[in-house]
Each structure stands twice: as C-alpha cells, then as structure tokens.
C-alpha positions as CSV (number, residue, x, y, z in Angstrom):
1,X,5.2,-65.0,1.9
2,X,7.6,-65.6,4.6
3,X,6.8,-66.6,7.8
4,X,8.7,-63.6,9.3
5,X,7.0,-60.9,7.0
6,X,3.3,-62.4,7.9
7,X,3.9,-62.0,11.8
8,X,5.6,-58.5,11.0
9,X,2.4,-57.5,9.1
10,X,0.4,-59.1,11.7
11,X,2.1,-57.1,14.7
12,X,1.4,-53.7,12.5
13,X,-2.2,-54.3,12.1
14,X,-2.8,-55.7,15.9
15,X,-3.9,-52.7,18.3
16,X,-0.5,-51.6,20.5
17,X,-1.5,-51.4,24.5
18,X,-0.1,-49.0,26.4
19,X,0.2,-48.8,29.4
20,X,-1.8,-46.2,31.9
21,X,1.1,-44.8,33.0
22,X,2.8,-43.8,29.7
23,X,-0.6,-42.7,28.2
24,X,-1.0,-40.3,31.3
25,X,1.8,-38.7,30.3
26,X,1.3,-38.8,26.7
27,X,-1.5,-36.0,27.0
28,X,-0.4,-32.4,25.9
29,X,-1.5,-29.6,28.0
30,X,-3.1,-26.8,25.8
31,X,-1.7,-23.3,26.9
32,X,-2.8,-20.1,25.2
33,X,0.0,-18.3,23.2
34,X,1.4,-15.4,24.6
35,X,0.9,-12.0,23.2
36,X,2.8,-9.6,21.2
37,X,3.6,-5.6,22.6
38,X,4.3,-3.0,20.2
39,X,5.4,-0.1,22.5
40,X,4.4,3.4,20.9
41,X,5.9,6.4,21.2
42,X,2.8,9.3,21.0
43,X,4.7,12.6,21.0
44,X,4.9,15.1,24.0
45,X,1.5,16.6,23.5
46,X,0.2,17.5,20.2
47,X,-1.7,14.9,19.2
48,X,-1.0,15.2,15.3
49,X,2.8,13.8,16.1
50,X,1.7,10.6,16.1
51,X,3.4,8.8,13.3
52,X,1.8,6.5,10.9
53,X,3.2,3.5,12.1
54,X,2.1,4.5,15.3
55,X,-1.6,5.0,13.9
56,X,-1.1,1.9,12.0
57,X,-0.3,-0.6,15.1
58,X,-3.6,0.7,17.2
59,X,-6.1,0.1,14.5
60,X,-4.8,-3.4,14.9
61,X,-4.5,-3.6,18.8
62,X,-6.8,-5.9,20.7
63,X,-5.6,-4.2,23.7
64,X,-4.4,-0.6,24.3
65,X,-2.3,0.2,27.6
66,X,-2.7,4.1,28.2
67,X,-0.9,6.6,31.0
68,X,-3.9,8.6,31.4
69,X,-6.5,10.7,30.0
70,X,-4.1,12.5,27.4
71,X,-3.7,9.3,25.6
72,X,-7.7,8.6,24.9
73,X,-7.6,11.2,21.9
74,X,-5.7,7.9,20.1
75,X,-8.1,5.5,21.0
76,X,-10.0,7.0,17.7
77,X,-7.4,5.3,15.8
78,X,-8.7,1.8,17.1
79,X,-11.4,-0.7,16.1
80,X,-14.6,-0.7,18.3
81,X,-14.8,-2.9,21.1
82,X,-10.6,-2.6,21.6
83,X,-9.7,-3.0,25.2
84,X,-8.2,-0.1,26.5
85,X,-6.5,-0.8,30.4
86,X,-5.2,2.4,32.4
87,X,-1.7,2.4,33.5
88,X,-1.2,5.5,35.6
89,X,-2.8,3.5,38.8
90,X,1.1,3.1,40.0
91,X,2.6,5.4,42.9
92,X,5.3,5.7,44.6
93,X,8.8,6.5,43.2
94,X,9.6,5.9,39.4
95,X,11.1,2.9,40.3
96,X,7.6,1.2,41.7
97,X,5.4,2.6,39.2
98,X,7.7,1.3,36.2
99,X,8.1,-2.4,37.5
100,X,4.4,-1.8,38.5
101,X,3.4,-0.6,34.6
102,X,5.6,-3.6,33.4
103,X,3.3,-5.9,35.1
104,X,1.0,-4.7,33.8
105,X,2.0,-4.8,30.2
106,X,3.0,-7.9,30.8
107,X,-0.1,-9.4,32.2
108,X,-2.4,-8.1,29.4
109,X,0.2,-9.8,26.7
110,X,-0.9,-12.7,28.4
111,X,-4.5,-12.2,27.4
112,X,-4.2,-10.3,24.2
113,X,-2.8,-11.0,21.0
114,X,-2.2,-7.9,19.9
115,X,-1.0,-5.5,23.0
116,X,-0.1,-1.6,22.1
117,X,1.2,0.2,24.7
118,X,1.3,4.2,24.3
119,X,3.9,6.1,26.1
120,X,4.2,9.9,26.1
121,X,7.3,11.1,23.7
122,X,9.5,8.3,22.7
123,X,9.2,5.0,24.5
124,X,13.0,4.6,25.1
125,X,14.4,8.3,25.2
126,X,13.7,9.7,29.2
127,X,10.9,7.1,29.3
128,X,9.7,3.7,31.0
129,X,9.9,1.9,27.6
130,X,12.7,0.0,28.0
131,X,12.2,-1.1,31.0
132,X,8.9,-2.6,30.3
133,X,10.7,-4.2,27.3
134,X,13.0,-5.8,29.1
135,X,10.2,-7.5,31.3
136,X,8.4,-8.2,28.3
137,X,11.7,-10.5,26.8
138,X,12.2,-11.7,30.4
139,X,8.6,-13.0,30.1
140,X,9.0,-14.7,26.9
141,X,7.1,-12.1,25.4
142,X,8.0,-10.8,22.1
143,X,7.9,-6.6,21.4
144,X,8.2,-4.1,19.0
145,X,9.2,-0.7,19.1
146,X,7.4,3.0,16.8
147,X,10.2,5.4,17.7
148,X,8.1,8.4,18.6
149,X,8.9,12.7,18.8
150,X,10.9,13.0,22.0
151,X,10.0,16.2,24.3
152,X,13.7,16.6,24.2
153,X,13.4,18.0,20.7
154,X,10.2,18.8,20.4
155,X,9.3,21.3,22.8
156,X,12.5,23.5,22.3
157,X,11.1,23.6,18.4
158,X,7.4,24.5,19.3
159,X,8.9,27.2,21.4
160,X,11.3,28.4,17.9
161,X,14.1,27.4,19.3
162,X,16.8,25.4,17.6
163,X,18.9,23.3,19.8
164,X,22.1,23.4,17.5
165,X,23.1,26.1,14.8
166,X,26.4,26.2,12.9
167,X,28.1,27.8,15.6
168,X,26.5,25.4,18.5
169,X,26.9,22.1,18.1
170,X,26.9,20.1,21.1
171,X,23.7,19.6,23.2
172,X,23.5,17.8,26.8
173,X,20.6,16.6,28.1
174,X,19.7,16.1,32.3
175,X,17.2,14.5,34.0
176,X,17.0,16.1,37.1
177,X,13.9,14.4,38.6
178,X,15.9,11.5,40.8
179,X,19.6,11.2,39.7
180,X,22.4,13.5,40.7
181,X,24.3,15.5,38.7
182,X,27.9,17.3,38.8
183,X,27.2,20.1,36.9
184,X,30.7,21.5,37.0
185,X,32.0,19.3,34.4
186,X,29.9,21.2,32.5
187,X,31.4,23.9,29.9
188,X,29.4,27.3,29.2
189,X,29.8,26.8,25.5
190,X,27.4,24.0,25.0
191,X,23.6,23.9,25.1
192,X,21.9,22.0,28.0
193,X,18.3,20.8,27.7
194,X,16.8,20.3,31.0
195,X,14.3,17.7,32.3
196,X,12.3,17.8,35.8
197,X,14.2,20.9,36.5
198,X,11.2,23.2,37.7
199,X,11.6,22.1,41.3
200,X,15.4,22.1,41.9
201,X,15.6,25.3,39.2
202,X,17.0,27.7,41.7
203,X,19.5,25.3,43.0
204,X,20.3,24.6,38.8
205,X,21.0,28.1,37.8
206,X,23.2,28.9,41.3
207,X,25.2,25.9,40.4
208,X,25.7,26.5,36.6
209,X,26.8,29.9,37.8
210,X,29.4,28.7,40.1
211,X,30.3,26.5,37.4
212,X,31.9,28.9,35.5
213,X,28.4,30.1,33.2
214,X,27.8,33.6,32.6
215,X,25.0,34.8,34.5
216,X,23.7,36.4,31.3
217,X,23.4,33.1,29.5
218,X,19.6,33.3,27.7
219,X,17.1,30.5,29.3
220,X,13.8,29.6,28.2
221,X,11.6,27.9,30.5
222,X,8.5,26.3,28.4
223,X,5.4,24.3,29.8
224,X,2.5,22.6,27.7
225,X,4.8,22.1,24.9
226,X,3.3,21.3,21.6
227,X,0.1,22.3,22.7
228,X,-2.2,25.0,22.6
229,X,-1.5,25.3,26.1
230,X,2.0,25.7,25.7
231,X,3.9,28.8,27.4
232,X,7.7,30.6,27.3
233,X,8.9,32.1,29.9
234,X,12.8,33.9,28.6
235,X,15.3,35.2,30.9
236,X,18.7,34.7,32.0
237,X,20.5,32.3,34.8
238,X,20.4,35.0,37.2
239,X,16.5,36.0,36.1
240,X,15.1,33.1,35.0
241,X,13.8,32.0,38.9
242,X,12.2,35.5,39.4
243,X,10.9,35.6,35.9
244,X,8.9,32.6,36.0
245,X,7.6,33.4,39.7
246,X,5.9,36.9,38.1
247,X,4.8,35.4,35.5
248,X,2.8,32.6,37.7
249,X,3.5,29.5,35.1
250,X,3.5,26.1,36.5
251,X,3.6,22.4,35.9
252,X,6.6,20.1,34.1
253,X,9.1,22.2,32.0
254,X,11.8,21.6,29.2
255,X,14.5,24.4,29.8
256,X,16.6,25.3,27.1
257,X,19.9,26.9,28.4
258,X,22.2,28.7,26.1
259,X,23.2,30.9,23.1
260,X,20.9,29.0,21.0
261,X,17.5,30.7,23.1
262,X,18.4,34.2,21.3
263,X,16.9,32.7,17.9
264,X,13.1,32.6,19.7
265,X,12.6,36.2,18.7
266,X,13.2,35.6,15.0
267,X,12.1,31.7,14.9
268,X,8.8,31.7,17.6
269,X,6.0,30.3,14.8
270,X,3.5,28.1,17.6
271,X,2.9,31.0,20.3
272,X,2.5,33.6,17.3
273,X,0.0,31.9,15.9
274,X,-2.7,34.6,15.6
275,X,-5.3,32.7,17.6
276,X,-2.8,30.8,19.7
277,X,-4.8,30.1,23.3
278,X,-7.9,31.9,22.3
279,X,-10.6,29.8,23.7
280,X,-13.3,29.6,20.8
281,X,-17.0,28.7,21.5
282,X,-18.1,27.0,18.3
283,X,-22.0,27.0,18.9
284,X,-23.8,24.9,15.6
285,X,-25.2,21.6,15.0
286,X,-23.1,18.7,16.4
287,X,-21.6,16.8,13.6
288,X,-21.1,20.1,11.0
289,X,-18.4,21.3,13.8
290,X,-15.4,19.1,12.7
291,X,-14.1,21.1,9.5
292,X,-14.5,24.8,11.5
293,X,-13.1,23.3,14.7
294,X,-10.0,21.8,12.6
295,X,-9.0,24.8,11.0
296,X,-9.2,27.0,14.1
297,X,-7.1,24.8,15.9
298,X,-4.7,25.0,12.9
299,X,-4.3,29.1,13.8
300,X,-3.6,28.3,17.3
301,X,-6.8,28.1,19.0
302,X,-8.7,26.3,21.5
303,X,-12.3,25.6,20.1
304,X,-15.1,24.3,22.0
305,X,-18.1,23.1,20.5
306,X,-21.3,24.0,22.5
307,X,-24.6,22.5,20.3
308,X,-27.5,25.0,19.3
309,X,-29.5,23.1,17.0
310,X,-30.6,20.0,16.8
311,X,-31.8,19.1,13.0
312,X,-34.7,17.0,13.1
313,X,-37.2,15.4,10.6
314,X,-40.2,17.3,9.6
315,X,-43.5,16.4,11.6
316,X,-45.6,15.5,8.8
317,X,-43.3,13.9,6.6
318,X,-45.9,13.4,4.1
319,X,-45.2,16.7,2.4
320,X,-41.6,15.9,1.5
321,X,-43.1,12.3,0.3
322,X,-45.2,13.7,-2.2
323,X,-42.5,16.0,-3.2
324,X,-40.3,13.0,-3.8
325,X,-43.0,11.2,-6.0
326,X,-43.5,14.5,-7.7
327,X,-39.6,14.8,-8.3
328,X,-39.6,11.2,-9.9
329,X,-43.1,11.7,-12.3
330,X,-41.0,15.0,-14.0
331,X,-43.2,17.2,-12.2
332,X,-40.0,19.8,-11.3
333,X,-38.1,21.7,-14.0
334,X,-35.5,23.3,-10.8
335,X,-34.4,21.4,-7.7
336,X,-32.7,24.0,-5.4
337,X,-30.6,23.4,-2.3
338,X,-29.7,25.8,0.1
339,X,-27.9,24.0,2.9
340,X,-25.8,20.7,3.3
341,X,-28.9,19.7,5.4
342,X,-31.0,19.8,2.5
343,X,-29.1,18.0,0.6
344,X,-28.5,14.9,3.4
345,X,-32.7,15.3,3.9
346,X,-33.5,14.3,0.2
347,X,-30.5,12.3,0.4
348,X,-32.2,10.3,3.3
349,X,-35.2,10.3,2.0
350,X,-34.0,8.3,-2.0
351,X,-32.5,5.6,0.5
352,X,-36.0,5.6,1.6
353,X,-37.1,4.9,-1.5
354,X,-34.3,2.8,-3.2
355,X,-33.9,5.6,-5.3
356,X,-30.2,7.1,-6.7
357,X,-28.8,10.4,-8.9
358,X,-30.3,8.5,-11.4
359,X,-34.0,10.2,-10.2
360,X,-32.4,13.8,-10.7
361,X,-32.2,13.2,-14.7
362,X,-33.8,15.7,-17.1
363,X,-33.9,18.1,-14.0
364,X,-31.8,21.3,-13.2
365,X,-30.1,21.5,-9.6
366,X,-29.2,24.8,-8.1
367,X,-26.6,25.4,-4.8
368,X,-26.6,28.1,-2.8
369,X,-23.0,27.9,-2.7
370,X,-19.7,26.0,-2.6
371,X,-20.5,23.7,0.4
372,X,-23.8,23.1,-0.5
373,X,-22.3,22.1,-3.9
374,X,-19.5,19.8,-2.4
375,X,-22.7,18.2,-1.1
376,X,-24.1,17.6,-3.8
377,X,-21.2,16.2,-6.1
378,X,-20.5,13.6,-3.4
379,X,-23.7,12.6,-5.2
380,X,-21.7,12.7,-8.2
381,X,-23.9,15.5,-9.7
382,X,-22.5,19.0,-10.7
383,X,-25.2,21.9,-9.8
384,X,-26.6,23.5,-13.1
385,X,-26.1,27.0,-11.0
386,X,-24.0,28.2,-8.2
387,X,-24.3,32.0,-7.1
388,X,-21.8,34.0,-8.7
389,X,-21.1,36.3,-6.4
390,X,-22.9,36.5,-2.8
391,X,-24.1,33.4,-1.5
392,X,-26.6,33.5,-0.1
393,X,-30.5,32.9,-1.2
394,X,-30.3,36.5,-2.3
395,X,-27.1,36.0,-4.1
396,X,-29.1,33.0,-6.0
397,X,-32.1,35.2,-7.3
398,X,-29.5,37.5,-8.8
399,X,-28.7,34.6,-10.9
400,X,-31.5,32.9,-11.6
401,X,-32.9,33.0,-14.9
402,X,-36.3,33.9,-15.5
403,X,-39.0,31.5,-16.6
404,X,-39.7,31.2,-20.0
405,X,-42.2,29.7,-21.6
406,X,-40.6,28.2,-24.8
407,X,-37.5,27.4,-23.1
408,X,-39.1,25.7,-19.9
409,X,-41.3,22.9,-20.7
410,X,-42.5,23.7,-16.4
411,X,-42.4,26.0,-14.2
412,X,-42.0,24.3,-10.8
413,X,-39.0,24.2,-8.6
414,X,-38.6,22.2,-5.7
415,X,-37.1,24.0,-2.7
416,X,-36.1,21.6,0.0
417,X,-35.4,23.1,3.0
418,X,-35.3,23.9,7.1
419,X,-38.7,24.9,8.9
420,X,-37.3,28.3,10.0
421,X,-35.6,29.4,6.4
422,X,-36.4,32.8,4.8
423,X,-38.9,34.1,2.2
424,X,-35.8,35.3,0.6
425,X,-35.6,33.0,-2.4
426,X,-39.1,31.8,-2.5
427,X,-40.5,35.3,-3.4
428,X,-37.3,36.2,-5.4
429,X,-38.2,33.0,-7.7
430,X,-41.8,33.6,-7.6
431,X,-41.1,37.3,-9.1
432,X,-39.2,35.4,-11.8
433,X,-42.8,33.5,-12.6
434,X,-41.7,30.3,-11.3
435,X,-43.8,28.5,-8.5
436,X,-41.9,27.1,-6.0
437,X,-42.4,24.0,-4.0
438,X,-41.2,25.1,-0.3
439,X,-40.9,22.1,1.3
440,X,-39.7,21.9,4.8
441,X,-37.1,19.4,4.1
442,X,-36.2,19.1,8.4
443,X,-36.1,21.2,11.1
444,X,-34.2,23.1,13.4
445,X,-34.6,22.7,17.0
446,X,-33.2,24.2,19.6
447,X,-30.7,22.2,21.9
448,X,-30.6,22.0,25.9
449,X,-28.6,24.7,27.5
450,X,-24.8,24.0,28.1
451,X,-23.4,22.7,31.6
452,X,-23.9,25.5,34.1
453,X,-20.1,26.5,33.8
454,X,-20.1,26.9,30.0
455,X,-22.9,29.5,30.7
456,X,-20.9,31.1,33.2
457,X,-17.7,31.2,31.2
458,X,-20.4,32.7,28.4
459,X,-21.7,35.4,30.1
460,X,-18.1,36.6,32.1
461,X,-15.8,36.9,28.9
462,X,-14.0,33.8,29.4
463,X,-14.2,32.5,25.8
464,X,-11.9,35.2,23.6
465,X,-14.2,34.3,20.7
466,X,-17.4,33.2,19.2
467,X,-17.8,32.2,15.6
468,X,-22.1,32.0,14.5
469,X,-22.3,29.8,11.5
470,X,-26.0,31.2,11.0
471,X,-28.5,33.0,11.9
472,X,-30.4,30.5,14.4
473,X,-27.3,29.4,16.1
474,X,-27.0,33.3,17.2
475,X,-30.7,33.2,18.3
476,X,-30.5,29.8,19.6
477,X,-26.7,30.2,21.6
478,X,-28.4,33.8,23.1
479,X,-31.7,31.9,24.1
480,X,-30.0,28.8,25.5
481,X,-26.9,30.7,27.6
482,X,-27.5,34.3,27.2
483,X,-25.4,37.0,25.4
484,X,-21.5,36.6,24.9
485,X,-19.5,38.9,27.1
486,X,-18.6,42.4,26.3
487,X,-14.9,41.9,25.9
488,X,-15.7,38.8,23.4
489,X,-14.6,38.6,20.0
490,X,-18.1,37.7,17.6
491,X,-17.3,36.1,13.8
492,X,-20.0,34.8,11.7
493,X,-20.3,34.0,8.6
494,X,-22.1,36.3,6.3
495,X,-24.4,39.0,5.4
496,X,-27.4,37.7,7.1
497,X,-25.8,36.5,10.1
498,X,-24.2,39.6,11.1
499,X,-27.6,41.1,10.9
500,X,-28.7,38.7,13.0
501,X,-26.1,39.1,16.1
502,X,-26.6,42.8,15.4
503,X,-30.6,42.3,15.8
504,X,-29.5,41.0,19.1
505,X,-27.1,43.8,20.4
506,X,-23.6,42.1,19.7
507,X,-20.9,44.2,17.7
508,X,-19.0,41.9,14.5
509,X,-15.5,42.0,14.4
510,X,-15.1,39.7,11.5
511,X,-16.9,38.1,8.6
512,X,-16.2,35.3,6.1
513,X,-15.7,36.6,2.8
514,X,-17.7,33.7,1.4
515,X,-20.3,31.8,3.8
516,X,-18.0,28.6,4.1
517,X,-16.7,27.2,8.1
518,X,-13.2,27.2,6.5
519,X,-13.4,31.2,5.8
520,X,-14.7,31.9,8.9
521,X,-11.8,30.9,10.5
522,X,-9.6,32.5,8.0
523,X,-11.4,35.8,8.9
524,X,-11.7,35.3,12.6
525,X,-7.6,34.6,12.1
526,X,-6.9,37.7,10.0
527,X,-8.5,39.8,12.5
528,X,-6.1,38.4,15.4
529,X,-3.1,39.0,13.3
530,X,-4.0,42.5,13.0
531,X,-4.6,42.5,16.8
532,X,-1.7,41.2,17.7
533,X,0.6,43.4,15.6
534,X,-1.6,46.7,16.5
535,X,0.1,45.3,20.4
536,X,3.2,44.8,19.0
537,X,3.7,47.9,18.0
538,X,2.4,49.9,20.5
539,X,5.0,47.7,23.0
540,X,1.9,46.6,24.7
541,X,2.2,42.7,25.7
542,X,0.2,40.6,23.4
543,X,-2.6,39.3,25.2
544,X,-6.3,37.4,24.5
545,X,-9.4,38.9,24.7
546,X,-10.1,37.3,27.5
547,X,-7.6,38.8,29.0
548,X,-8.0,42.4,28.7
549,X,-11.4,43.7,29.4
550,X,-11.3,47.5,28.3
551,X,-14.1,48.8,26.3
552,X,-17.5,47.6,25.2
553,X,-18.0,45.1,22.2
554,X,-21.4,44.9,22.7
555,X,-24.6,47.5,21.4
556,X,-26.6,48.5,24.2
C-alpha cells in the first residue's frame, strides 16, 4: 500500500475538530410546522346546505374557527375534543373586524395542523374569505377552499323565486352595506339582488325610481332565509318601504327587485310548508325525540323537545334476572315486546350476561308494532307476530293465537315491560290460557319541570302545537307544566293516547294512523294543510295557531 493511500485512510478514520464557532452554528433550530386552513362555506342558514366536502373537512379539523352561535350546529360533524375558537369578538367597521378575523385564522394555523374555518354562505362571494386567504398565503400558510350556497342565490329560491327565466336573463348584484353605488347606470329590464339594503331601502327605491324603473316593479323583501324563521314581504318600489313597516319584519334582508318576483305566487314551496313556523313542543323521553323532531322540521316546523319521562331501571332488578335465567333454561314458549324500551331493557340486560340472539332460539317473539319490530331486527331477529291491524296491546290480543296444548309444548310468555303499562295484554293473553310473565322491564319516571319560560309559553298558547307520543307523556307534560293552551293544536299518536289527553280535558285535532313518530307528524302535517287551505279560501291571511286565538280547543 502506498504511502499516500495509508495517511488518506488514516485522516478518514482520525476524529475531525471543529471549531466552537462553526459547531455553534452548525445546530438547527427546531420550529413547529405551520398549519393548513381549509375555509368552508356553511350556507346562509339552513343547516342541511352544508356540502359533503364541507362535512368531510371538520370531522378532520383539529381546530374549528366559528362566527358565532349559528355555526355550533356543525361542530357535530367534528371529533371530540376539537378546538373550536370564536371569531365574532371583532368590532368596528368590516374593515377591522376582517384583518382582525385574519389574525386570528392565522394565529390558530400556527398551532393547529388542521384549521377549518366556517364562514356563513360562500367564503369568497360577499364574504371575508378572501381576505383571510390572502393573509393566510402572506403568512406562509397554505389554504383550501369548499365553495359553499351563497345567500345571493339561495334566499331568493327559499322565498320561490327564480332569479333568471327565459325572458330574464341578466342579474346584478349590490352590496349596499359600505360602498357606493350609481344606480342610474342601471336598466329597468334586469333583475337586481340586493345586499345590506334594509337600512338605506327608502333611499334605494327613490333612486331606482328616478332612474328610470317603474314604480310598479314587484319587490320581495325576505329575512331568515333558508330557515324556519324565514319571512316575505312583496310589494312594489313605490310600496315596498310602507309594506315592510306594517308588516313589522326586521333584521338583514336579500331583496329581489324585478319581473322575476311575480313567479312567488306560483313557485313559493318553503313558506307553504303546512307547518312552516309552527313552534312544536315535542314532550317524550330524551333520546326517542330525534326521528319525530326530524320529520316535523321537514314540514316546516320549529320543534322543541321538552323531557317528560325519564326511563329508569327497575328497583329490584332481581325479577328481570330470573326472567332472564328463565328465558335461557326454555322456560318461555312467547317473548312479547311492546315498546323500543323493552326491547333496549332485555337488550341491556344479555350484555349483562354475555348473552346474544342466539338465547332467543326455539322461542316465539311478538311486537306490538312496526317500531317495536325495527327494534328488534337490529337484533337481527324477525318477530313471529306483528298486529295486523291496530297496534296497540289490544290490536296484539286480536291476533294472538290461543294456547294449545298439542301445539305448545308451554304455556308461558314473557312480557317485558314499563312499571306503569296496562292490563291490556296481560288479561287478553291470560283469556287465551296462556300465563304471562309481566315483568317490569324499566320504569317511567317523571322528569323536572321545564325552565319557568317554557311553562309560560305552555300555558299562554305560544307553542301552535303539541304532539303526545303516549299516554304518560300527556299525564306527565300536564303534571310537570300544566295544560296546553286553549288555542293549541294537540296530536298524539293513537287510540289510547287520545283517550288519555281527553281524560285530561284537551280536544285532539289529529291522530297517527298507525302509532309510529313518523305518522304523527304526517298527521299533525295533513291537518295544517287543510288549515291553511280552509284560510286560503276564505281570503283570510294564513296564520299559526299561535296566532289567532278565537275559539276554545280545550273540554271544560
């Protein structure tokens, strides 16, 4: 080996000092990297415009960046523990609170990896979103964009009216709120969609006028758009100021000016909604309101759940516990359910147990009806026997066969069910020489009365409606807050219910034609069509309930 290569190799293998100053320098500073924003447009009101991208991005956000309280119904969209950060804290003129929100936004990508900022409509039509964008890239902060429904569209369509038709073509849209416009350039021909117009509307309308636009022109002024909030008042340029004084509406506006506003008669579909505004007290147990409350909403209406019953275990449990064994030994020939409750109690009660569907083999399982079926095939069981017509426990003795000694190798059925049930099927089956097990599955306990203004609203007719999905939420709702008003509409759901709210003095306007939260909606619906069209055409002004106080609903 050459010299040269040995003292090459040696020079490779020796240890290289450095000196302090370049190894100072040689140390990296570790910085955090910077987050990512996806702005999202959320719609002008209604909360079912949200897209699913939009729903997509916040159930990955680490942090969610809100304008106020009207965003938190998207929050359910997000993981648990997701940061939300409140952005409306800003005042002063638009200017200051946008650079103020763009801090903001900024700040929080600085923290967060995954920043989702909501924004009312679409984030960059008549909104703050690009400017926060822009501060965003001027930050070194990368963004995306979910387009969202703009007001500018979507409010003029809730309120049935189309901003172009075959004959009307060209739309212009102002922002009134800061910038100035010279509304003589414009032509009467075209439609104009106006923003932040409420305050300066007088001035508007004189000026379109002088402009050279017929005084007759149709104008729709239309506040809460897209929700069930949401109100029209029509007119013309020369009207349209005095119109909306009498009719006392308030609060941020789209206007719709032109031909185009004379299609609302034929096209409204949101405001004719045969519940639309009713305010609905939905009085049952907590977490078996979401299906009724979702469909009322769906005609219109404004429900508000108020909690009656509370379902709790039974106090002895042990008599469910030996009916359990009993189930598992073959000691049942019948089990029969007459409530979703029932069916989550013995549900509750196999997880207790490590037990599964398996246990139910070799035995025959009756519902009371549809619901209570659903229940049970989530189990993945089909019922042996679902009434055929009414049902109800009364509607499941008409089908029950009788007991039969060759045919039944027993004659027990197990009857899971609440503390307060009726004798109703238990004497019906016992007539039919079976003996029944009646087990009190849980109970039903009455909740705390409502906040002192929900009483209030209760007892002076402010609520249009109440829908009773059983007997004990009447007797519970009229122990707890006292009778509905005179002037309210009452709904529940079947045969024994409407006994019930008669027992307790209340006339029924409407009941489910099978006992199912969905159909007692439908019902409660059909009857406000009727109403409405009765007003219609009488030339009476449609109106709630609420509204019009004439005449007693109520037995004395």
């Amino acid at each position: 080996m050459s010299s040269a290569k040995t003292a090459a190799t040696a020079a490779s293998s020796t240890p290289q000092k450095v000196p302090a100053k370049a190894a100072a320098t040689s140390t990296v500073k570790q910085t955090r990297p910077l987050g990512h924003v996806t702005f999202v447009g959320v719609g002008p009101g209604d909360p079912s415009l949200l897209t699913l991208a939009g729903r997509d991005v916040l159930a990955n956000a680490d942090a969610v960046v809100v304008e106020g309280p009207e965003h938190n119904a998207f929050l359910a969209y997000c993981r648990p523990g997701v940061e939300v950060i409140d952005g409306s804290g800003a005042e002063g003129s638009r200017a200051l609170k946008v650079a103020a929100r763009a801090r903001l936004v900024v700040k929080t990508a600085k923290t967060s990896a995954n920043v989702v900022r909501l924004l009312t409509g679409d984030p960059f039509t008549f909104s703050s979103g690009a400017e926060e964008a822009s501060a965003c890239r001027k930050a070194g902060i990368s963004f995306n964009v979910v387009p969202g429904v703009s007001e500018v569209s979507a409010v003029p369509t809730y309120a049935g009216i189309p901003l172009t038709m075959k004959a009307d073509r060209e739309v212009t849209v102002l922002d009134l709120a800061e910038a100035k416009f010279d509304l003589g350039r414009l032509h009467p021909k075209q439609t104009l969609v106006l923003l932040n117009a409420v305050d300066v509307l007088k001035d508007t309308v004189t000026a379109l006028i002088e402009s050279g636009f017929d005084g007759s022109t149709p104008v729709a002024v239309t506040v809460g758009g897209t929700t069930t909030a949401q109100t029209s008042v029509v007119g013309t340029l020369e009207t349209i100021v005095a119109d909306l004084r009498a009719a006392k509406v308030t609060g941020e506006a789209v206007i719709v000016v032109g031909a185009v506003v004379e299609q609302r008669e034929a096209l409204s579909w949101f405001e004719t909604k045969p519940l639309f505004g009713w305010r609905i007290l939905v009085p049952r147990t907590k977490d078996q309101a979401g299906p009724l409350m979702d469909r009322l909403r769906r005609y219109g209406a404004m429900p508000e759940e108020v909690p009656t019953i509370s379902v709790e275990p039974p106090r002895n449990p042990q008599q469910m516990d030996k009916a359990i064994r009993g189930l598992v030994e073959g000691r049942y020939e019948w089990v029969a359910f007459t409530s979703v409750n029932a069916v989550k109690a013995v549900r509750e009660k196999f997880d207790e147990y490590g037990l599964d569907a398996r246990a139910f083999s070799g035995l025959k399982i009756a519902a009371v009806g549809d619901k209570t079926a659903e229940a049970i095939g989530a189990w993945g069981i089909r019922p042996d026997l679902v009434p055929s017509g009414e049902q109800s426990a009364a509607g499941l003795v008409e089908d029950w066969p009788p007991f039969d000694e060759v045919l039944d190798p027993i004659n027990r059925v197990f009857l899971p069910r609440a503390d307060i049930a009726t004798e109703t099927l238990v004497a019906g089956l016992t007539d039919l020489g079976w003996e029944v097990d009646d087990v009190t599955a849980y109970r039903t306990v009455r909740a705390a009365p409502p906040p002192a203004p929900t009483r209030e609203a209760i007892k002076s007719g402010k609520f249009d409606a109440v829908v009773f999905t059983s007997s004990s939420t009447v007797r519970n709702l009229v122990g707890i807050a006292g009778k509905p008003h005179a002037s309210t509409v009452i709904a529940v759901i079947g045969p024994a219910t409407l006994k019930t709210a008669e027992e307790h003095g209340l006339r029924v306007d409407a009941m489910a034609e099978t006992p199912a939260a969905e159909e007692l909606a439908d019902a409660l619906a059909r009857f406000g069509a009727d109403r409405r069209d009765t007003m219609v055409e009488a030339g009476e002004p449609v109106t709630r309930p609420s509204e019009r106080r004439s005449g007693s609903r109520r037995k004395s």
